[in-house]
C-alpha positions as CSV (number, residue, x, y, z in Angstrom):
1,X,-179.9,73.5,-212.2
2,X,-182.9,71.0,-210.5
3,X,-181.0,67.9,-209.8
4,X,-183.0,64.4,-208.6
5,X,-183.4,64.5,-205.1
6,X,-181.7,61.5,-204.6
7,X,-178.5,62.7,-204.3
8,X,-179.4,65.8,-201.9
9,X,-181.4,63.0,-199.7
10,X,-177.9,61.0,-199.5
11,X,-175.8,63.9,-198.0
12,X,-175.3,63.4,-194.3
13,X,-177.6,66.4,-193.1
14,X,-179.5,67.1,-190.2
15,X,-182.3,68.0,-192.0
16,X,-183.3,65.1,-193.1
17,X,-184.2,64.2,-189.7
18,X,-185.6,67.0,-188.7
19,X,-187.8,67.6,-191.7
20,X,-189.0,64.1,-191.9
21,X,-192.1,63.6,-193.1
22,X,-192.5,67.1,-194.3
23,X,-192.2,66.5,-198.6
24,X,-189.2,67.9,-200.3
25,X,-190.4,69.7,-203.4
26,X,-187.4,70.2,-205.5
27,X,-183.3,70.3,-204.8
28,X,-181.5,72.9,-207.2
29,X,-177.6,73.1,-207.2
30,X,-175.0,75.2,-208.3
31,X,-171.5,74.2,-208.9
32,X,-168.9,77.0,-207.0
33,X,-165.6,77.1,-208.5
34,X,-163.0,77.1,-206.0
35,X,-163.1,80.1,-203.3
36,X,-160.4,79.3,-201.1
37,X,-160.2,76.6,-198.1
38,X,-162.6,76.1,-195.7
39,X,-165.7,77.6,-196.7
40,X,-168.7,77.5,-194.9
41,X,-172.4,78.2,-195.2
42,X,-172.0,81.3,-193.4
43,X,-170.4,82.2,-196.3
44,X,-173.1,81.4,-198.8
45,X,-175.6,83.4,-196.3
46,X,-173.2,86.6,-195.9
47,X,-173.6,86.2,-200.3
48,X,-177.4,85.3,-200.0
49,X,-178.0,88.4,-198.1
50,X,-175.9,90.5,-200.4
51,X,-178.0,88.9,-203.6
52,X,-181.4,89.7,-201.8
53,X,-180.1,93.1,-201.3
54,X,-179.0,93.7,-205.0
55,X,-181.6,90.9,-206.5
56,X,-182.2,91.2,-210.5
57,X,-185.2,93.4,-211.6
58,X,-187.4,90.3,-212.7
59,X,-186.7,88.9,-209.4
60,X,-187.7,92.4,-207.4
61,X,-190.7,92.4,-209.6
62,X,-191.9,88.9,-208.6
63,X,-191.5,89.2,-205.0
64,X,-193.2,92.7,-205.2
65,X,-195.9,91.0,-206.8
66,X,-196.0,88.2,-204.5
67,X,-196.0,91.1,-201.2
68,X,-198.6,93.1,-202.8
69,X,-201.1,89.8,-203.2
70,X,-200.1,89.0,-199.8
71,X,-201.3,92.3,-198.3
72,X,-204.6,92.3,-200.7
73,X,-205.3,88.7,-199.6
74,X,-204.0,88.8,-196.5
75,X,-201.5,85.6,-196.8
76,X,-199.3,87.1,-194.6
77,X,-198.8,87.8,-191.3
78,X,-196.5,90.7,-189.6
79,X,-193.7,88.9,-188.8
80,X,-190.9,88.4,-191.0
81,X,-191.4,86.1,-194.3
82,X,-188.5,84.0,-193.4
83,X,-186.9,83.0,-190.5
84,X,-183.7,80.9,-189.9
85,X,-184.4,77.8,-187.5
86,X,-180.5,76.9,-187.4
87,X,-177.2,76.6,-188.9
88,X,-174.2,74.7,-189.3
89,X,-170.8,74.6,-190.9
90,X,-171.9,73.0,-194.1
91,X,-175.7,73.5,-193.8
92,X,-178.9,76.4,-192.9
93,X,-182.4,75.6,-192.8
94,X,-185.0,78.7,-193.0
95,X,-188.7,78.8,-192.2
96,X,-191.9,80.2,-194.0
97,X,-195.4,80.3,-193.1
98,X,-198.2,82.1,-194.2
99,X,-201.6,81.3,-195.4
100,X,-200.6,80.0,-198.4
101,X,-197.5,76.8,-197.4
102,X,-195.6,75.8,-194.8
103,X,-192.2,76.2,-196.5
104,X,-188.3,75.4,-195.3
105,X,-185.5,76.2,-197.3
106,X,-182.6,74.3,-196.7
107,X,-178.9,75.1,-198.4
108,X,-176.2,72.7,-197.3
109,X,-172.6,72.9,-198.9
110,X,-170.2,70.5,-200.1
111,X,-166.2,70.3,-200.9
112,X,-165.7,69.2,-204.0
113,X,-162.3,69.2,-206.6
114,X,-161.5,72.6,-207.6
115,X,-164.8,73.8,-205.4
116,X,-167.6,73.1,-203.9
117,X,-171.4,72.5,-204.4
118,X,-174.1,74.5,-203.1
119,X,-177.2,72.4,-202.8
120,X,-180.7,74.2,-202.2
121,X,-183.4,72.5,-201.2
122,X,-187.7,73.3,-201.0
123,X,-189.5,71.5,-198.4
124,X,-193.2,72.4,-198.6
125,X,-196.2,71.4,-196.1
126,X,-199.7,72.4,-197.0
127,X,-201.6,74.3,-194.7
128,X,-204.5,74.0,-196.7
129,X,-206.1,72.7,-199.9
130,X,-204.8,76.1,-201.7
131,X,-201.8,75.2,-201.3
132,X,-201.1,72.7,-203.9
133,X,-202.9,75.2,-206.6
134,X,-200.7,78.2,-205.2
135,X,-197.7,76.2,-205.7
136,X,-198.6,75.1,-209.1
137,X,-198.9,78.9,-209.7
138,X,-195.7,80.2,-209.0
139,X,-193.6,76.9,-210.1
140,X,-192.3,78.3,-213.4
141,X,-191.6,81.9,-211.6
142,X,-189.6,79.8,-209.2
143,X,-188.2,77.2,-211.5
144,X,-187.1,79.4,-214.4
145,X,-186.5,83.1,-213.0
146,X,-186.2,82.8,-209.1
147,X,-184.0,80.6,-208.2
148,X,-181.6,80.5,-211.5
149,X,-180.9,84.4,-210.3
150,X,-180.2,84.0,-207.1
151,X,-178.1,80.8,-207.2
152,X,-176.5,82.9,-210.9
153,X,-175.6,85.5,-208.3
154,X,-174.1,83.4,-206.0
155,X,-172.1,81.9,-208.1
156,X,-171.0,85.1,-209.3
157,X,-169.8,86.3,-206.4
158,X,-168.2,83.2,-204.5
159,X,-164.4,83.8,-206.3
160,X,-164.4,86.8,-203.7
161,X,-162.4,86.0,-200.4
162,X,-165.0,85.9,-197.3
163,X,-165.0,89.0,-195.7
């Protein structure tokens, strides 16, 4: 669920210091249901990697899409897509750059009653005047089939102890 970015910008976080300046596109969260004590984002990012590994068919097909236009236009560079620039307990910041945005994903976690929240945040920098029409593109792939999957999955499989 996209939630106002007020109240992602009002957690204590290190990104927001480290990102300043840099615009936050959107903040989706997903409420985890309890998961046992002490949780931490290295929790969510052992699921996350899981969920990329097993990802739904419309979500395969997208990024597939998405590689295939990045080889034919050559948006991409060899390296990998995304690549972690630190973590915390309670929070992870990733990196993306290409020829399309300059792109950081941030996912910070909270303790709440009977859980925790999982907030997911899209911090986007253009890197050139194609990148406001590229995102414009790809905001209802994102928005309605994207991240509703992955965060779906997450929340799927949180109830399990961490490993």
């Amino acid at each position: 669920m996209r939630i106002p970015p007020a109240e992602f910008l009002a957690l204590d976080l290190e990104v927001h210091a480290r990102l300043k300046g840099i615009p936050l596109r959107d903040v989706s969260v997903v409420d985890l249901s309890d998961g046992g004590d002490d949780r931490t984002i290295a929790d969510v990012r052992r699921l996350l990697d899981a969920v990329k590994a097993g990802a739904p068919l419309p979500v395969r097909l997208l990024v597939g899409l998405r590689r295939f236009l990045g080889r034919v236009f050559h948006w991409d560079g060899p390296g990998p897509a995304l690549r972690p620039l630190y973590e915390r307990p309670y929070e992870m910041v990733s990196e993306a750059r290409n020829a399309t945005v300059h792109a950081f994903s941030c996912m910070a976690l909270q303790r709440r009653p009977g859980g925790y929240r999982l907030f997911w945040a899209i911090y986007v920098e253009n890197v050139s005047a194609f990148t406001p029409f590229y995102m414009a593109a790809i905001e209802p792939f994102r928005r309605f089939v994207v991240y509703p999957a992955i965060l779906k999955s997450i929340r799927a499989a949180w109830t399990s102890p961490p490993s």
